[in-house]
TORLOSE-227666 format. One record per residue: residue in one letter; x, y, z of N, C-alpha, C in turn. Coordinates in steps of 0.02 Angstrom, whole numbers, plus 50000, padded with zeros to 5 digits. Layout:
aXYZXYZXYZ/...
END
This chain:
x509015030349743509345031149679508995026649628/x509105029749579508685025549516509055018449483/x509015016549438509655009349426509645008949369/x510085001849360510235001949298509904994749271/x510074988549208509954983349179510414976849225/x509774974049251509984967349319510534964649249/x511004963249200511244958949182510744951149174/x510184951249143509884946349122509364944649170/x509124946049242508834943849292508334945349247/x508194951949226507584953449182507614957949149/x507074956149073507014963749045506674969549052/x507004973949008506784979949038506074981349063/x505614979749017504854981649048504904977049103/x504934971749119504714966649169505114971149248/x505794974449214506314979149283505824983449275/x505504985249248505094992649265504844990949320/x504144986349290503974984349322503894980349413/x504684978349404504654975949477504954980749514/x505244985849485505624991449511504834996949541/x504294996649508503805001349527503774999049585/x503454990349599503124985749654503774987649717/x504124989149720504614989649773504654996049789/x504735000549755504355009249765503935011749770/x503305010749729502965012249748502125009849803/x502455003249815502294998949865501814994749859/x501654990949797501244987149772501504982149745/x501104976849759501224968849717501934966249738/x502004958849726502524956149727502934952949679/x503454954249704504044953049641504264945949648/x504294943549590504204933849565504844930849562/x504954926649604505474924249578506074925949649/x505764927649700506554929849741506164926149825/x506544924149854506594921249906506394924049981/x505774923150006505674929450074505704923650155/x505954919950136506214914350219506414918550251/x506274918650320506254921850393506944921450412/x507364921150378508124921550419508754925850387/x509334927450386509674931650385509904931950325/x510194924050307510264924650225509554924450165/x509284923850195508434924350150508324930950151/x508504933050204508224940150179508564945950170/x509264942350167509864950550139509904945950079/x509714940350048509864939449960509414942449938/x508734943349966508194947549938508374956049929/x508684958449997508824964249979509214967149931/x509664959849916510274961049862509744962849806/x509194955449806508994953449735508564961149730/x508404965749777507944973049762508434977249730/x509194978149777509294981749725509594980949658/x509514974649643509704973349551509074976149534/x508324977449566507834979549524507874985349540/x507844987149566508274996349575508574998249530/x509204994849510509594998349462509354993449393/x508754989749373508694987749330508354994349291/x507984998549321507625004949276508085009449251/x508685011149282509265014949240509315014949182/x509585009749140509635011049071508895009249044/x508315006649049507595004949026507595014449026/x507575019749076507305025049061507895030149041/x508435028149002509195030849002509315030848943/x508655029148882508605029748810508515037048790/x508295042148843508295049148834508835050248834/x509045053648751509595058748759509825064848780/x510095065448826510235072348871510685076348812/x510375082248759510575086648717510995090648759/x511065093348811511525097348845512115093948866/x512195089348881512715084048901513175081848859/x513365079148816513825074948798514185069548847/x514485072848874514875069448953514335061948965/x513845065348977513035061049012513015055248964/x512825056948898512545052948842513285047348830/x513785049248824514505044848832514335041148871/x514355043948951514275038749012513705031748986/x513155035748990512445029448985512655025648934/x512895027148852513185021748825513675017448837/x514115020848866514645017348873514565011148953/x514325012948982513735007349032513455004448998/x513005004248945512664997948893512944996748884/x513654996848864514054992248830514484989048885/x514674989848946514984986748999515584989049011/x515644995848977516264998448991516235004449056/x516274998949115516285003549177516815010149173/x517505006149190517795013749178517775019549136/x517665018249076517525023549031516925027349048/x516385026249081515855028849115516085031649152/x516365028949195516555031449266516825036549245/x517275039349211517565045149190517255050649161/x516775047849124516415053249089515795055449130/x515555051349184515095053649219515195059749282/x515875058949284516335062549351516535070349314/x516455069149223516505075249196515985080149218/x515265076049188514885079549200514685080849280/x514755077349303514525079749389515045085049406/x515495086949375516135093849389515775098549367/x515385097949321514985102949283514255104949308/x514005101149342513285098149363513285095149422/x513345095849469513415093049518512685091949567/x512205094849560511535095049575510795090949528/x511215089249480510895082849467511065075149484/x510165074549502510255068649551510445062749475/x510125063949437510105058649384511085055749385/x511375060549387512165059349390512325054149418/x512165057749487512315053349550512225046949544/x511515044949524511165037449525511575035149475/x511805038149410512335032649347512945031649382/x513285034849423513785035049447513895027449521/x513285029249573513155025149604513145017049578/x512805016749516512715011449488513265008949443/x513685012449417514285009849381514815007849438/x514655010849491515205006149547514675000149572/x514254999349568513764992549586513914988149538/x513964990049466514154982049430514864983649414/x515284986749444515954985049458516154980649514/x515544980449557515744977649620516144980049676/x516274989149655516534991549729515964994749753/x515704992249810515234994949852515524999549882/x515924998549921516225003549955516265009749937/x516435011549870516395016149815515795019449821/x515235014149804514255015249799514145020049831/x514475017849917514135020949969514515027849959/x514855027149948515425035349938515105041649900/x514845037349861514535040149808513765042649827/x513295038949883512905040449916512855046549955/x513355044549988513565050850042513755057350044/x513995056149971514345062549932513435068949896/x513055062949881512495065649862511785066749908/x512125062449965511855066050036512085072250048/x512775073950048513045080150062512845087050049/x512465084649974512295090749939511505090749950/x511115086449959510425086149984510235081250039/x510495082750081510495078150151509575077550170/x509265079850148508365077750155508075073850104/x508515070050046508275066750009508325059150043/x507515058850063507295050550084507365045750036/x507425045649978507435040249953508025038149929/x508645043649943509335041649944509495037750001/x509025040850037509335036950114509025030550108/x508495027450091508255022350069508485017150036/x508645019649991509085015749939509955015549969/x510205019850010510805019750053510635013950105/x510215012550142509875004950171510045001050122/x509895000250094509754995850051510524992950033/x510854998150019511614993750003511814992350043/x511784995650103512084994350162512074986250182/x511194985750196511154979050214511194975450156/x511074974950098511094969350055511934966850004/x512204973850021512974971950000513494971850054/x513404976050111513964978350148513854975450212/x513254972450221513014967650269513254971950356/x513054978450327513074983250392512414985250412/x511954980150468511314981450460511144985850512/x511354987350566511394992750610511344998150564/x511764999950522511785006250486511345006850442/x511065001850413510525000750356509895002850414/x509744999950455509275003650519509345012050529/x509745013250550509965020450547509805024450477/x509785020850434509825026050372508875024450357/x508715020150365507935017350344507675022750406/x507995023150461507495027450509507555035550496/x508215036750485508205045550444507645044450386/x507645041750345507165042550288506525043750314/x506595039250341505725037650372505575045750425/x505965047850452506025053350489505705059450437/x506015060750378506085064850334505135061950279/x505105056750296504405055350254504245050050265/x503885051350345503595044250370502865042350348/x502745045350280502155042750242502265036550190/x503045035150171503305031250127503295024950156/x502765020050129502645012250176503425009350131/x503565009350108504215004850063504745005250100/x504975010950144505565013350181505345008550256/x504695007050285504495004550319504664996750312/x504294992750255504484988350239505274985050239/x505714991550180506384989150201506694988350274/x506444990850308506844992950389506604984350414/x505744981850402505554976450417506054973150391/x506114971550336506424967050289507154965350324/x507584971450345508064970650368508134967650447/x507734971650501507654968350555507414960050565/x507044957850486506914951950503507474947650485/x507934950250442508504947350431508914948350476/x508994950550550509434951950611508974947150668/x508584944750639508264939250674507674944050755/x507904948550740507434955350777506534955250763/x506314950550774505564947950729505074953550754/x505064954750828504514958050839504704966050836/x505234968650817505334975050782505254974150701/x505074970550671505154969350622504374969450593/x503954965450646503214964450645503034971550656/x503324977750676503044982950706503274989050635/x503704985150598503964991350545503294987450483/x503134981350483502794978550424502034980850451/x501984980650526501194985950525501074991550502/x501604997250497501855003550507501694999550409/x501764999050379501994998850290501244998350283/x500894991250313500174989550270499614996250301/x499714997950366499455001250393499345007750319/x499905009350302500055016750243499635012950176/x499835006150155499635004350111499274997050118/x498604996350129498294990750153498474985550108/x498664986950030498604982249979499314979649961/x499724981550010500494980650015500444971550023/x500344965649977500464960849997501294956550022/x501664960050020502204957750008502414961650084/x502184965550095502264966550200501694961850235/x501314960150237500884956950237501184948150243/x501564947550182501834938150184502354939050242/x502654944950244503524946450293503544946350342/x502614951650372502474949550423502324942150455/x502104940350406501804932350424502294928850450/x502904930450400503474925450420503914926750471/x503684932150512504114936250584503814930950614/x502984931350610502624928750676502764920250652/x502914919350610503194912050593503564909550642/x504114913950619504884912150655504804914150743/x504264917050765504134916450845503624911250863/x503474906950824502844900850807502344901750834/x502174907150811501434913850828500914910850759/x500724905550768500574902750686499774906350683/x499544906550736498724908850725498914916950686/x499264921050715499214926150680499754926350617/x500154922750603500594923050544499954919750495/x499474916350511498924914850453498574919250427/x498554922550484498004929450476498594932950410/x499244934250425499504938650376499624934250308/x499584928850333499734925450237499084924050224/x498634921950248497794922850220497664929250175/x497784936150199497964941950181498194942150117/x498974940350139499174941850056499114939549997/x498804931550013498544927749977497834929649943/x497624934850002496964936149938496974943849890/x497714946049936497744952049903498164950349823/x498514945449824498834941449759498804936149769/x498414934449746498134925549739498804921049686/x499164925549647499594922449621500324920549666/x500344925349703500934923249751501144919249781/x501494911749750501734906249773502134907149852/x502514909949853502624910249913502494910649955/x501814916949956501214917050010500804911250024/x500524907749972500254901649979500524895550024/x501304896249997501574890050023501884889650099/x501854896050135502094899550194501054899550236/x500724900550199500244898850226500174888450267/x500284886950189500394879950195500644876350256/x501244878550253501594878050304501404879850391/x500964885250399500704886350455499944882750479/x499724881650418499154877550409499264870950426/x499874869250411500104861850442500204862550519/x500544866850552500804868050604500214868050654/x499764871350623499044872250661498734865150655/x498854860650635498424854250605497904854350568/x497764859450529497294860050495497694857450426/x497484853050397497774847250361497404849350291/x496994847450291496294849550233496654857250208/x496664860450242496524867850202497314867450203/x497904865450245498354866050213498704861450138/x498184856550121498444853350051498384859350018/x497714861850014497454867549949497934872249952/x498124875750014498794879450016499404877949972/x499704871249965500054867949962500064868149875/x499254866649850499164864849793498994871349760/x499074877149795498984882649758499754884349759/x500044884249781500774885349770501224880549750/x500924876449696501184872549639501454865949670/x501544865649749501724859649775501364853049792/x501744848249808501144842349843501284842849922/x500754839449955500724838550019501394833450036/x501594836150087502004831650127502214829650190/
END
């Protein structure tokens, strides 16, 4: 599903932007937390889908001339008036029910209401009517594990997708992302091969992997994957400093300061 405005995390071009890097499987997104453990990596999934639904209203400036119902809803969401959306969006889906665009305003006005439960309802309901759309099921992962903290099912829904278009490295990645947050490392190492494998320049499967083989203190090859992403984005603090860190572990002291000092820190 498409999204809406993170509430200040970022603006709109910058949500475009990090909303592409998570879809369409390039570069890494600044600013969010990728530690090898359960709460590190379902706040990340949270923090994806605020960039998910950050492109909603950024591409929700088109006025739908056939709608009214539609054009009500999307304003009345800029302005924070959930329920009044919610109503007028349920008009038009009575009327329209095969547009996905619906679905995704609808999904998302119960996301910054805060009933998930709702979200997923609302998912399922638009599974119903196109049960082969992968990137519903994708983005259905996605709430699963990052709001409803049902990661079994977030697995289940990342593996239908992937079933339906196992060319999509991002659906791969999320399934990593999630298994590494169930502390499941070496299923996790096997979904982040399965991503770079589709997309070699994927740095951000690449650091996730690193940090699986981290957390099994596999440090020779978790270097190999943050060496990687480090040269695939040399700006990526996190990669650097997760290098750092293994670079110490290894005793290689020297190359882990520069690690250290490329990711804005001092040695310690």
């Amino acid at each position: 599903m498409a999204g809406l405005n993170a509430s200040g995390l970022l603006s709109a071009k910058k949500a475009k932007d990090s909303f592409r890097r998570i879809r369409n499987s390039n570069g890494q997104p600044q600013g969010i937390s990728t530690s090898p453990n359960t709460q590190g990596s379902m706040k990340y999934i949270a923090l994806v889908i605020l960039l998910v639904a950050a492109i909603q209203v950024a591409s929700a400036t088109e006025i739908n001339l056939n709608d009214d119902w539609y054009n009500k809803s999307v304003s009345e969401f800029k302005n924070g008036s959930y329920p009044q959306a919610l109503q007028n969006i349920n008009k038009s889906l009575q009327q329209n029910p095969n547009d996905n665009s619906y679905w995704d305003l609808k999904f998302l006005i119960f996301l910054k209401m805060g009933k998930y439960d709702s979200a997923l309802s609302t998912v399922d309901e638009a599974l119903q009517i196109n049960s082969s759309n992968s990137q519903v099921l994708n983005d259905k992962g996605l709430l699963l594990a990052g709001y409803l903290h049902d990661y079994d099912s977030a697995i289940q829904s990342f593996d239908r997708a992937i079933t339906l278009d196992p060319t999509n490295a991002k659906t791969y990645y999320n399934k990593g992302l999630t298994l590494e947050g169930m502390g499941k490392y070496d299923e996790a190492i096997k979904s982040f091969q399965q991503a770079v494998e589709l997309v070699p320049s994927l740095a951000i499967a690449w650091n996730q992997e690193g940090l699986s083989y981290q957390a099994l203190k596999q440090y020779e090859e978790a270097f190999k994957c943050f060496d990687k992403a480090t040269q695939l984005d040399s700006s990526n603090k996190d990669a650097w400093s997760n290098k750092g860190e293994v670079l110490k572990a290894l005793n290689r002291d020297a190359e882990a300061k520069i690690a250290f000092s490329m990711a804005g820190k001092s040695w310690t």
